[in-house]
N, CA, C and O atoms as a CHARMM CRD file, in Angstrom:
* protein
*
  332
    1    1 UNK  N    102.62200 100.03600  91.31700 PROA 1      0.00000
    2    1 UNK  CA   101.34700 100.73900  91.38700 PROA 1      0.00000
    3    1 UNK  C    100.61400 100.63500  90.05300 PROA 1      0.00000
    4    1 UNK  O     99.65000  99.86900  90.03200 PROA 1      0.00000
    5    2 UNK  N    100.95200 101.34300  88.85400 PROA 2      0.00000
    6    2 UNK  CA   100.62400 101.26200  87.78800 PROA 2      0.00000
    7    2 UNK  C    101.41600  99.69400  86.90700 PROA 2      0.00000
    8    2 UNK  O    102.43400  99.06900  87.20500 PROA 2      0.00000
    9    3 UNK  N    100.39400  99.48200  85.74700 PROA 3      0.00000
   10    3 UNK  CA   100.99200  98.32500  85.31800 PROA 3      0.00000
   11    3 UNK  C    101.25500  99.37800  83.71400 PROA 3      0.00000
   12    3 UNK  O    100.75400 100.47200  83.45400 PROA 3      0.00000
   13    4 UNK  N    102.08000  98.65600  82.99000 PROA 4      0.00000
   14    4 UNK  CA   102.40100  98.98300  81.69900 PROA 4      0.00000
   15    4 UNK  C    101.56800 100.27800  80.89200 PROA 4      0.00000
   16    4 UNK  O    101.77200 101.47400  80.68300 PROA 4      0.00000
   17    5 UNK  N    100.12800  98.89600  80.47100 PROA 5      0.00000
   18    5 UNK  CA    99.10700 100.35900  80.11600 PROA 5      0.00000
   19    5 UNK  C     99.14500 101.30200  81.30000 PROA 5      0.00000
   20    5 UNK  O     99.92000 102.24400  81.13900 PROA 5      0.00000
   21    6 UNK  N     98.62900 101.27800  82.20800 PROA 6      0.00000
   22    6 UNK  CA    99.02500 102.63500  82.79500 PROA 6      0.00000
   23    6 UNK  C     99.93700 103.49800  82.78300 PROA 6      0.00000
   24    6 UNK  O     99.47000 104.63600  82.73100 PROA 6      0.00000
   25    7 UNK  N    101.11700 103.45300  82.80900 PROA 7      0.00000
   26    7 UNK  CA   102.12900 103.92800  82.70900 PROA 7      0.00000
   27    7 UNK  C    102.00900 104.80000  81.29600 PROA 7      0.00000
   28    7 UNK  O    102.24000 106.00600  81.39200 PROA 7      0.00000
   29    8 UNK  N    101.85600 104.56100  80.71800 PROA 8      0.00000
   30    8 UNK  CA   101.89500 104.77200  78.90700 PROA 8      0.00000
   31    8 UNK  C    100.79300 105.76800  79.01200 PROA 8      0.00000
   32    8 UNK  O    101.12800 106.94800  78.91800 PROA 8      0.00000
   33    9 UNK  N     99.39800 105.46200  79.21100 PROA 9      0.00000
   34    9 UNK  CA    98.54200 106.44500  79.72600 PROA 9      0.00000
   35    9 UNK  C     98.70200 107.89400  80.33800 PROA 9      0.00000
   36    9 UNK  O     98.22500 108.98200  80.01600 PROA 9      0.00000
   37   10 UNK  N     99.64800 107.44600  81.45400 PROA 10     0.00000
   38   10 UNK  CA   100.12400 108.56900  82.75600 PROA 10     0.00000
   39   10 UNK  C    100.75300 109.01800  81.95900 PROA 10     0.00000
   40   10 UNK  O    100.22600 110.08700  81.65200 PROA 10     0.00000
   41   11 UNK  N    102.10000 108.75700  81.07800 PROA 11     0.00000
   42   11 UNK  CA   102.64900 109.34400  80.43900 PROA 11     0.00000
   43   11 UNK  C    102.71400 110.42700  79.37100 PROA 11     0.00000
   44   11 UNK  O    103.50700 111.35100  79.18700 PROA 11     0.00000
   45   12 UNK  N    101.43300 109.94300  78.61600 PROA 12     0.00000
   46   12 UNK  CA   100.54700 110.34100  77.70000 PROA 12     0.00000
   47   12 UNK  C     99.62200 111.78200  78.35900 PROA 12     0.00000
   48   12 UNK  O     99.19800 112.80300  77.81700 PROA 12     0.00000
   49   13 UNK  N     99.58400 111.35600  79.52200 PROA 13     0.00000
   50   13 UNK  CA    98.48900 112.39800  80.33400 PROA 13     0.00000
   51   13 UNK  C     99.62200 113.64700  80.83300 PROA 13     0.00000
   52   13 UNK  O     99.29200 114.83300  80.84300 PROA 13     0.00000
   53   14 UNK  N    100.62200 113.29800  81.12800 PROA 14     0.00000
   54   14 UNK  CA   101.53300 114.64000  81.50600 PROA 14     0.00000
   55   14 UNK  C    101.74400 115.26300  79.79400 PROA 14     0.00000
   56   14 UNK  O    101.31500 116.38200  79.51400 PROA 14     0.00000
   57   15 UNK  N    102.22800 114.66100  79.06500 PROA 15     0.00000
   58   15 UNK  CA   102.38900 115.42200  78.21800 PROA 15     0.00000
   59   15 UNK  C    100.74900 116.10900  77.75800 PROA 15     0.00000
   60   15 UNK  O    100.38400 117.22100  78.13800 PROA 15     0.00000
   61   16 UNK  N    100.27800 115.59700  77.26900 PROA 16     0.00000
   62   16 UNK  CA    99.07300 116.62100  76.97000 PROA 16     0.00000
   63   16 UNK  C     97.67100 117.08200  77.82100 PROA 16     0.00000
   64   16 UNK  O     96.87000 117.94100  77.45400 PROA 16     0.00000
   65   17 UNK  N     97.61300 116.37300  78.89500 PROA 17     0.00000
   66   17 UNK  CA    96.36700 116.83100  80.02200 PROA 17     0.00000
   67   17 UNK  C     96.88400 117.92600  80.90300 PROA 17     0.00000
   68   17 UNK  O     96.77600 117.67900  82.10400 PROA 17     0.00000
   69   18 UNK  N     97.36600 118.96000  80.62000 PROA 18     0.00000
   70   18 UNK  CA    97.46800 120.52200  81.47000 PROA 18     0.00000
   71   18 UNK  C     97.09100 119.95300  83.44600 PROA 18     0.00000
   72   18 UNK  O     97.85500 119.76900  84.39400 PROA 18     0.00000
   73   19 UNK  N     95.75800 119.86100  83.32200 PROA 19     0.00000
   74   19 UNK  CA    95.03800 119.50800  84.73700 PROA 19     0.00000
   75   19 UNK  C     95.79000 117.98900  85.59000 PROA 19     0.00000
   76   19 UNK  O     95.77000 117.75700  86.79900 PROA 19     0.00000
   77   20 UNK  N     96.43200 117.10700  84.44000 PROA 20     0.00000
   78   20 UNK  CA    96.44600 116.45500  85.00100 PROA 20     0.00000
   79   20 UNK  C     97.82100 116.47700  85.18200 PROA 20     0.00000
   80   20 UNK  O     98.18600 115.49300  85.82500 PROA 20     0.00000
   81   21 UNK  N     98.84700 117.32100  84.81800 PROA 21     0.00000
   82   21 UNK  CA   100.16600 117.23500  84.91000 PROA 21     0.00000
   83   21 UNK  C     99.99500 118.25100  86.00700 PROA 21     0.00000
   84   21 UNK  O    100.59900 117.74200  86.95100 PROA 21     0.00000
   85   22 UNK  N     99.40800 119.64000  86.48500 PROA 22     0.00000
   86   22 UNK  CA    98.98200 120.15200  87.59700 PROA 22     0.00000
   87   22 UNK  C     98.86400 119.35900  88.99600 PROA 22     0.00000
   88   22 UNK  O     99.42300 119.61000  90.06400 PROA 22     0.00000
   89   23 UNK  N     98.18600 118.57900  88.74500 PROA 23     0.00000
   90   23 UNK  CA    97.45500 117.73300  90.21100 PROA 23     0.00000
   91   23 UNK  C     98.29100 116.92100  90.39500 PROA 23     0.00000
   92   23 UNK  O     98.44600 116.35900  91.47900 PROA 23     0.00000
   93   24 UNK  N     99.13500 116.66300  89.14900 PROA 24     0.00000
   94   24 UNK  CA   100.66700 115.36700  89.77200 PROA 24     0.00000
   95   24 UNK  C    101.59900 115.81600  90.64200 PROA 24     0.00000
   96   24 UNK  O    102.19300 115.38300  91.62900 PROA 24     0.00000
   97   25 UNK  N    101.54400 117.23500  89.72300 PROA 25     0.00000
   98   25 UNK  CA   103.50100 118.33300  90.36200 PROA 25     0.00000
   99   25 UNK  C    103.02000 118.45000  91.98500 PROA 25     0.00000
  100   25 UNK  O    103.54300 117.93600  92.97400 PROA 25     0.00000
  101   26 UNK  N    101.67900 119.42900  91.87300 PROA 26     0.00000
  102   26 UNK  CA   101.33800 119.20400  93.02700 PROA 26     0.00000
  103   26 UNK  C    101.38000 118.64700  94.34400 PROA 26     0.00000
  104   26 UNK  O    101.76800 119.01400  95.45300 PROA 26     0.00000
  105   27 UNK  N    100.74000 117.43300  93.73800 PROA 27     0.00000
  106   27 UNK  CA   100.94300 116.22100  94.83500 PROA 27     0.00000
  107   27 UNK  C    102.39000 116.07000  95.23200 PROA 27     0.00000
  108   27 UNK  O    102.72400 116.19400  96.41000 PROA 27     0.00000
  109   28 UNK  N    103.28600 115.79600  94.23900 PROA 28     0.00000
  110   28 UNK  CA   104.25400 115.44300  94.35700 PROA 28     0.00000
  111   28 UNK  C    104.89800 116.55100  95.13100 PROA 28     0.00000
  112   28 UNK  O    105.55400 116.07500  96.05700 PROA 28     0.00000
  113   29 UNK  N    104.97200 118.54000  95.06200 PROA 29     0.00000
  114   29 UNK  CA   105.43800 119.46400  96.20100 PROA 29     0.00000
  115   29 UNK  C    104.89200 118.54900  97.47000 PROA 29     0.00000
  116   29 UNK  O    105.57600 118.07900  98.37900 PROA 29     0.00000
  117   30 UNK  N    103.66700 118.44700  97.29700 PROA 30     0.00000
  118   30 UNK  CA   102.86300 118.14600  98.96800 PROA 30     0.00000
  119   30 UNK  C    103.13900 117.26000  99.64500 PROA 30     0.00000
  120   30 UNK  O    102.87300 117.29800 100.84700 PROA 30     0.00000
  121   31 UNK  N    103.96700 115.83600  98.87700 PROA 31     0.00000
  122   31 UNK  CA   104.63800 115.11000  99.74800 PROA 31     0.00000
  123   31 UNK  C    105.92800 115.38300 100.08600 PROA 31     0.00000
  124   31 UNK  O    106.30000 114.74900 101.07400 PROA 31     0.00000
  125   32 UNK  N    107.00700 116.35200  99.44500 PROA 32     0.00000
  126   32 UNK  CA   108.10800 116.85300  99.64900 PROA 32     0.00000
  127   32 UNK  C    107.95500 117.61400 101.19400 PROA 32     0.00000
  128   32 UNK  O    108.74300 117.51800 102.13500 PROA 32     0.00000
  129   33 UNK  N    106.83900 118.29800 101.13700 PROA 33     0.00000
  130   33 UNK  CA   106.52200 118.96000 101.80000 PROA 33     0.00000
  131   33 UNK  C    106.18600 118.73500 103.29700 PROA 33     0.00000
  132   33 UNK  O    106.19300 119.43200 104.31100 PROA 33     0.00000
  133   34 UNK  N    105.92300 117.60000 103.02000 PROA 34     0.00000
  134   34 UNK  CA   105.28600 116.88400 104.50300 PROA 34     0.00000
  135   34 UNK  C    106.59800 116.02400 104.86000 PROA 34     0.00000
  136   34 UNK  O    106.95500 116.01700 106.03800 PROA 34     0.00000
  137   35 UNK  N    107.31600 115.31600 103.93000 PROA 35     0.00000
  138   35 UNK  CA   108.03300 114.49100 104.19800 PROA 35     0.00000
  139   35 UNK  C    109.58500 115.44000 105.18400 PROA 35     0.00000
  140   35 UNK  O    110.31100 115.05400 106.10100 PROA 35     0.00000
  141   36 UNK  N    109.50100 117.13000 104.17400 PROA 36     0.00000
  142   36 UNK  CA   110.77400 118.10100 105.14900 PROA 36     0.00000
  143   36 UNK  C    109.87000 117.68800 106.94600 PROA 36     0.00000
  144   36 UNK  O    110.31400 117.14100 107.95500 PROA 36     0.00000
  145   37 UNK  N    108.61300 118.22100 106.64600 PROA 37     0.00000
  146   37 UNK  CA   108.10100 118.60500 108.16000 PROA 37     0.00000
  147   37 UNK  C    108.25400 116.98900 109.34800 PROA 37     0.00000
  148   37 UNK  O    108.26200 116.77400 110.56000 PROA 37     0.00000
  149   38 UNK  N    108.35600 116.16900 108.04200 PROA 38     0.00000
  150   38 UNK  CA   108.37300 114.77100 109.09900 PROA 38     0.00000
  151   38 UNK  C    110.18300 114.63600 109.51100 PROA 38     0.00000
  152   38 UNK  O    110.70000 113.79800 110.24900 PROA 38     0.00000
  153   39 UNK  N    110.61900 115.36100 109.02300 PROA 39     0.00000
  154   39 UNK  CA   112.13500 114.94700 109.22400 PROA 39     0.00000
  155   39 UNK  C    112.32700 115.69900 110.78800 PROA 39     0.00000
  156   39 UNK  O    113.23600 115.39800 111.56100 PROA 39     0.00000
  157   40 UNK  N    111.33300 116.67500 111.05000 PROA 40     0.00000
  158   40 UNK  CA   111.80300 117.34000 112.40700 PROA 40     0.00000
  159   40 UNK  C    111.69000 116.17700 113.49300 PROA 40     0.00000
  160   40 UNK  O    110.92600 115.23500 113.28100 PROA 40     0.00000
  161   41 UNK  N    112.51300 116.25300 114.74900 PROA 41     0.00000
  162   41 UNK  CA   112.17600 115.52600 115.77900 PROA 41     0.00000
  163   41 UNK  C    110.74500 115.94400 116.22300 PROA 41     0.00000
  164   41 UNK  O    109.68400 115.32600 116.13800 PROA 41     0.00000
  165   42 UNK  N    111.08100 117.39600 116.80900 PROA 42     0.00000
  166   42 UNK  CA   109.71200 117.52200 117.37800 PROA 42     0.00000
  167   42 UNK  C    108.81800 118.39800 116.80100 PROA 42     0.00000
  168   42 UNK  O    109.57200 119.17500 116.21400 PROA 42     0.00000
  169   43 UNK  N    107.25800 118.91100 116.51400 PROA 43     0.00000
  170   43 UNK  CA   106.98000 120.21300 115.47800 PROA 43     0.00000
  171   43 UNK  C    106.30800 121.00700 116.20300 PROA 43     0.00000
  172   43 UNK  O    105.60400 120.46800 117.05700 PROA 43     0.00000
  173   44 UNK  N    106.30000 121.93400 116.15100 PROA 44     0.00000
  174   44 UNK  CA   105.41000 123.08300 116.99000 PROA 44     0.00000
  175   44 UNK  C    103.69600 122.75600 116.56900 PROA 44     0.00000
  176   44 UNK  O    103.17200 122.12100 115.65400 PROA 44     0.00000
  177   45 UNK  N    103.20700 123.46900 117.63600 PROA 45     0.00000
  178   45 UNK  CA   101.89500 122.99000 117.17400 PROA 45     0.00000
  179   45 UNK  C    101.04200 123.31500 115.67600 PROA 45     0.00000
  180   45 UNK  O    100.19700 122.67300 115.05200 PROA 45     0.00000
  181   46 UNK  N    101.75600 124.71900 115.43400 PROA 46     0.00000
  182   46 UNK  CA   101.32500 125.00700 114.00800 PROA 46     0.00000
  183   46 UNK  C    101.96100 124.32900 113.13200 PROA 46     0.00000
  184   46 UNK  O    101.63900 124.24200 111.94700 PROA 46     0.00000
  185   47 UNK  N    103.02300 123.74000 113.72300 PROA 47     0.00000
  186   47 UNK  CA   103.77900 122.87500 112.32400 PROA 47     0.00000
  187   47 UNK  C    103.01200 121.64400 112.27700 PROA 47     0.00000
  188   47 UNK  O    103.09100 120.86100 111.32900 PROA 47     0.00000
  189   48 UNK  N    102.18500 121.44500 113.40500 PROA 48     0.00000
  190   48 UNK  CA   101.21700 120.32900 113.50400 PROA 48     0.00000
  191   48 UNK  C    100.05800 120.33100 112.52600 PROA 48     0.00000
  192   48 UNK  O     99.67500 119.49100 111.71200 PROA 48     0.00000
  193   49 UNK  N     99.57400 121.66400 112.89600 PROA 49     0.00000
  194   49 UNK  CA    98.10400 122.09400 111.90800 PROA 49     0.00000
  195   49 UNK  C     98.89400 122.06300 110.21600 PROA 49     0.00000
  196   49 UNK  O     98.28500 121.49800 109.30800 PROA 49     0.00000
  197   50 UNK  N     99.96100 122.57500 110.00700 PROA 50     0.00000
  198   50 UNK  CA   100.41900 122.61200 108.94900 PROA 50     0.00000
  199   50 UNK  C    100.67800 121.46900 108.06900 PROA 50     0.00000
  200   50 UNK  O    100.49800 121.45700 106.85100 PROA 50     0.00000
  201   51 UNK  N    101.21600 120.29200 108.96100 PROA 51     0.00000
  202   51 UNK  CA   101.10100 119.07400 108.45900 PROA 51     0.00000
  203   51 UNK  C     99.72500 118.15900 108.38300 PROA 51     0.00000
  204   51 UNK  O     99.45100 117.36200 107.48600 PROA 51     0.00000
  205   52 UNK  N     99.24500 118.34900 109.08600 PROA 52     0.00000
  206   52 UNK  CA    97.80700 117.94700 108.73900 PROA 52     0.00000
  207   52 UNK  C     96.95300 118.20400 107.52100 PROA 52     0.00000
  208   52 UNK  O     96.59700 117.24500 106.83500 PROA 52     0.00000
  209   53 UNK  N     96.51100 119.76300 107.12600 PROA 53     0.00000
  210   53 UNK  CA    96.34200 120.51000 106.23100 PROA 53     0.00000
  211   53 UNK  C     97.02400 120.03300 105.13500 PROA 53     0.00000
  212   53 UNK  O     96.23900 119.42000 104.41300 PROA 53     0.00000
  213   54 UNK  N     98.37400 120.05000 104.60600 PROA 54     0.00000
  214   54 UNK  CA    98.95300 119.43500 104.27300 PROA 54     0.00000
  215   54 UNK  C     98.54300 118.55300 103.43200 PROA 54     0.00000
  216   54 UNK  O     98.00300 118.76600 102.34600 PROA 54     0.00000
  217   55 UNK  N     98.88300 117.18100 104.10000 PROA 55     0.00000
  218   55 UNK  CA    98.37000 116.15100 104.20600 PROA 55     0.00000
  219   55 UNK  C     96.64300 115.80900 103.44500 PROA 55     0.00000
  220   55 UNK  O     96.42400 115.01400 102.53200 PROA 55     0.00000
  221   56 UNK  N     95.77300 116.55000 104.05200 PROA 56     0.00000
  222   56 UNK  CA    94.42100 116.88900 103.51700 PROA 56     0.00000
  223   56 UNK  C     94.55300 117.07400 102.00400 PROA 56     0.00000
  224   56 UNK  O     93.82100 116.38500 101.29400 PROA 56     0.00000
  225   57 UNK  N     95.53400 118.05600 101.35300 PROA 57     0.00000
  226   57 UNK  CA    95.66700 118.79800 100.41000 PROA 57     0.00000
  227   57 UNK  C     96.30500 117.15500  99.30400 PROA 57     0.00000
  228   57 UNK  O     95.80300 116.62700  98.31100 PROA 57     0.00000
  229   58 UNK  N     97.25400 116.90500  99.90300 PROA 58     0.00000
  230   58 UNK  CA    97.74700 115.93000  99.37000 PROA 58     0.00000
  231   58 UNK  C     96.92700 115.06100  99.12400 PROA 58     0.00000
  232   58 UNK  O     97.04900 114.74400  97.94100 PROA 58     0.00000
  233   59 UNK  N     96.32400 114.62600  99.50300 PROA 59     0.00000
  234   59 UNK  CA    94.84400 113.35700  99.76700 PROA 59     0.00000
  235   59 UNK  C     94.19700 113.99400  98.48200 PROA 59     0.00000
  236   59 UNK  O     94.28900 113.24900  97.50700 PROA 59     0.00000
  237   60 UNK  N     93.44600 115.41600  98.19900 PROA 60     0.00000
  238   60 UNK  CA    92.75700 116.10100  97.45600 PROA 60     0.00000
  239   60 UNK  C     93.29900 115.86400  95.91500 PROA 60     0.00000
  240   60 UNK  O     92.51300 115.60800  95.00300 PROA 60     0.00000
  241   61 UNK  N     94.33000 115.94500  95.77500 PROA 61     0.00000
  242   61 UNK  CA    95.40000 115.80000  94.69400 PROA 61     0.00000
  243   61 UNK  C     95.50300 114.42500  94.19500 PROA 61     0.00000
  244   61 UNK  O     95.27500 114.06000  93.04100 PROA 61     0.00000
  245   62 UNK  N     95.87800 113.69000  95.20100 PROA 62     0.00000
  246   62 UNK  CA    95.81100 112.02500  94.69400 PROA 62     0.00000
  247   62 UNK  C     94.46100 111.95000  93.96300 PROA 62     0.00000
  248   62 UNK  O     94.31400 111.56200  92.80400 PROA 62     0.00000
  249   63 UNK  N     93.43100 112.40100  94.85300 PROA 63     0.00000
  250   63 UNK  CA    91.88900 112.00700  94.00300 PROA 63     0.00000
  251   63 UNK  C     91.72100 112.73900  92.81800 PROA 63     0.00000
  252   63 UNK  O     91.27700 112.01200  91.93100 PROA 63     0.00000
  253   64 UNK  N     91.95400 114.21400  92.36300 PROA 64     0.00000
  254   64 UNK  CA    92.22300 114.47800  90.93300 PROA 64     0.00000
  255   64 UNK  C     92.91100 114.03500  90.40800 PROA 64     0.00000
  256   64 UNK  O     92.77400 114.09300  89.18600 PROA 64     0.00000
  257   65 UNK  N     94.05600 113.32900  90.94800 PROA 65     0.00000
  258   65 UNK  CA    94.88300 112.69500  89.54300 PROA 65     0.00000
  259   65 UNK  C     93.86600 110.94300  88.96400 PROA 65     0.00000
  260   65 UNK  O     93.49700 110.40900  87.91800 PROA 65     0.00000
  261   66 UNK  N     93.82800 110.72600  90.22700 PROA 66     0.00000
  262   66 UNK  CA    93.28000 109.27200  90.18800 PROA 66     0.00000
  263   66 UNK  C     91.58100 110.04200  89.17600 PROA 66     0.00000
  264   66 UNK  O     91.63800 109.79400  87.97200 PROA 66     0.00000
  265   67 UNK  N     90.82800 110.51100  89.43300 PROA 67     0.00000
  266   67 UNK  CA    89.56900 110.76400  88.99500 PROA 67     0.00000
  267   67 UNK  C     89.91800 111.46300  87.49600 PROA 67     0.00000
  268   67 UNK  O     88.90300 111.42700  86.80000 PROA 67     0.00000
  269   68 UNK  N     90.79800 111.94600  86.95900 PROA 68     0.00000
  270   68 UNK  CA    91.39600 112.19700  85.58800 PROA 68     0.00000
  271   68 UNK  C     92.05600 110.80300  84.69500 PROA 68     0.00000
  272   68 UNK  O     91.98400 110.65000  83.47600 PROA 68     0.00000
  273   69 UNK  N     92.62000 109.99000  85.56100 PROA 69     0.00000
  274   69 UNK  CA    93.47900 108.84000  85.03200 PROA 69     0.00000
  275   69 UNK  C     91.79200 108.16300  84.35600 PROA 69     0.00000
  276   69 UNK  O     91.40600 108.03900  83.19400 PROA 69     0.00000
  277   70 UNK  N     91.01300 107.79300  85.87700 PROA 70     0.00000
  278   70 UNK  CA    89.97000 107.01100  85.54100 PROA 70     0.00000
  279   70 UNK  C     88.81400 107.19500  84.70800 PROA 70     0.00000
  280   70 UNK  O     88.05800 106.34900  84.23000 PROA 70     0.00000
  281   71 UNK  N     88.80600 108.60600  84.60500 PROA 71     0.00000
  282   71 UNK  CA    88.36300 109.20300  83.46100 PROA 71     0.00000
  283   71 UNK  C     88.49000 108.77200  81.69300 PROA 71     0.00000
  284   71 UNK  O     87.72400 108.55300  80.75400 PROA 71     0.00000
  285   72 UNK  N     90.28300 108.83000  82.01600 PROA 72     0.00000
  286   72 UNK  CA    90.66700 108.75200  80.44700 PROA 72     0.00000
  287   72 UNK  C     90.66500 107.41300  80.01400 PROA 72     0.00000
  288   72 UNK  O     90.31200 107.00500  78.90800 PROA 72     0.00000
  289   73 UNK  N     91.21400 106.56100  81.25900 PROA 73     0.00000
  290   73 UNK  CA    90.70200 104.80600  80.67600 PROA 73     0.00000
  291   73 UNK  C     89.34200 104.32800  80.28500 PROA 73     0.00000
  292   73 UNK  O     89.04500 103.45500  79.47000 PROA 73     0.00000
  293   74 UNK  N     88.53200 105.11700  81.07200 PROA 74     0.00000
  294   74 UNK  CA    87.05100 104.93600  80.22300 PROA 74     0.00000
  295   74 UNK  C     87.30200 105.19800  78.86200 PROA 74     0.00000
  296   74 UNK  O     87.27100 104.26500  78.05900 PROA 74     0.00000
  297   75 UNK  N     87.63100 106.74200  78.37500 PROA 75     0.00000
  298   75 UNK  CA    87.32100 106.80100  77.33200 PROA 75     0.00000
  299   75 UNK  C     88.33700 105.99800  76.11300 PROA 75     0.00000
  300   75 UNK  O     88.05200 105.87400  74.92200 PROA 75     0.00000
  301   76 UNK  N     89.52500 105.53300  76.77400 PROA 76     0.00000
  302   76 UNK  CA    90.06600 104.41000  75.77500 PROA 76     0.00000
  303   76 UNK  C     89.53300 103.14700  75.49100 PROA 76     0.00000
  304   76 UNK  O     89.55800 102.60700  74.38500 PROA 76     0.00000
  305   77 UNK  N     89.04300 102.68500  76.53300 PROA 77     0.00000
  306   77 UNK  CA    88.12800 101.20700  76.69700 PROA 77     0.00000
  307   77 UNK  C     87.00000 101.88200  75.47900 PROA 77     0.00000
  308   77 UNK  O     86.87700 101.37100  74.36500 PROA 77     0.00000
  309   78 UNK  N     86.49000 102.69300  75.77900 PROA 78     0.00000
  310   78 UNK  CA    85.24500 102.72400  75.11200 PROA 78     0.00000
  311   78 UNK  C     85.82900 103.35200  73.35300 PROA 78     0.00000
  312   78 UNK  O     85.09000 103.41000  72.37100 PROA 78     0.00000
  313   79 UNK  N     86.95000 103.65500  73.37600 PROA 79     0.00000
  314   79 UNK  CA    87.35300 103.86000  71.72500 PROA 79     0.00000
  315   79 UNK  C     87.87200 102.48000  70.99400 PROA 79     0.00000
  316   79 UNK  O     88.01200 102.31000  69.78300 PROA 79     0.00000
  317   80 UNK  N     88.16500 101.37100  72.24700 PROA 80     0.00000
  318   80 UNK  CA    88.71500 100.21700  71.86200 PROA 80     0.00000
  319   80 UNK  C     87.48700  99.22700  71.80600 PROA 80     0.00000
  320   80 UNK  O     87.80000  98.20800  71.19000 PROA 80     0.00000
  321   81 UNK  N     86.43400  99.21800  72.17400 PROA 81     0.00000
  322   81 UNK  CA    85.01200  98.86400  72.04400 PROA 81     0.00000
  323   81 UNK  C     84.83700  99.03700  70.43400 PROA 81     0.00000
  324   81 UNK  O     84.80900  98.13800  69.59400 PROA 81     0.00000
  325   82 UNK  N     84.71600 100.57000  70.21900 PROA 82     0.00000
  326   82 UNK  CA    84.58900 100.40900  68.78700 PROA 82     0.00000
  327   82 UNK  C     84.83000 100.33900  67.71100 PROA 82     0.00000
  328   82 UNK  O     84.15800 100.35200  66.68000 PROA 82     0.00000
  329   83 UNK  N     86.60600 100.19600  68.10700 PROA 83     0.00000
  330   83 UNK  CA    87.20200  99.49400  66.67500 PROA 83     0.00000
  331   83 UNK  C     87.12100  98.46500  66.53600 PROA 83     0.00000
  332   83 UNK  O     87.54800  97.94600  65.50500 PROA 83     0.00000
């Protein structure tokens, strides 16, 4: 998914971006989360709405992490511009 610089970045971003180590843990409950509800054979219908919702939430999370990542590579590109 990520290549090197990224990685180093992401890395960089849990330790000191608060918001962005938030929207990771997050994500990361929300697929735990979906992945228990996918282990059932069959789900009740609220376990239906629940996984959906879910799911939604998870989606929401990927895009703050992704819209924070893409954020901060701007502003490295543009500090590496002006050295």
């Amino acid at each position: 998914m990520a290549g090197k610089k990224n990685m180093a970045l992401i890395e960089r971003l849990r330790r000191e971006n608060d918001e962005f180590f938030s929207w990771e843990e997050r994500h990361k409950r929300l697929e735990h989360e979906i992945r228990d509800l996918n282990k059932k054979h069959v789900l009740t219908p609220e376990e239906e709405v629940l996984r959906k919702n879910l799911q939604k939430e998870k989606l929401l999370a990927k895009d703050k992490v992704m819209e924070i990542l893409k954020m901060e590579e701007g502003k490295e590109n543009a500090r590496k511009g002006k050295a």
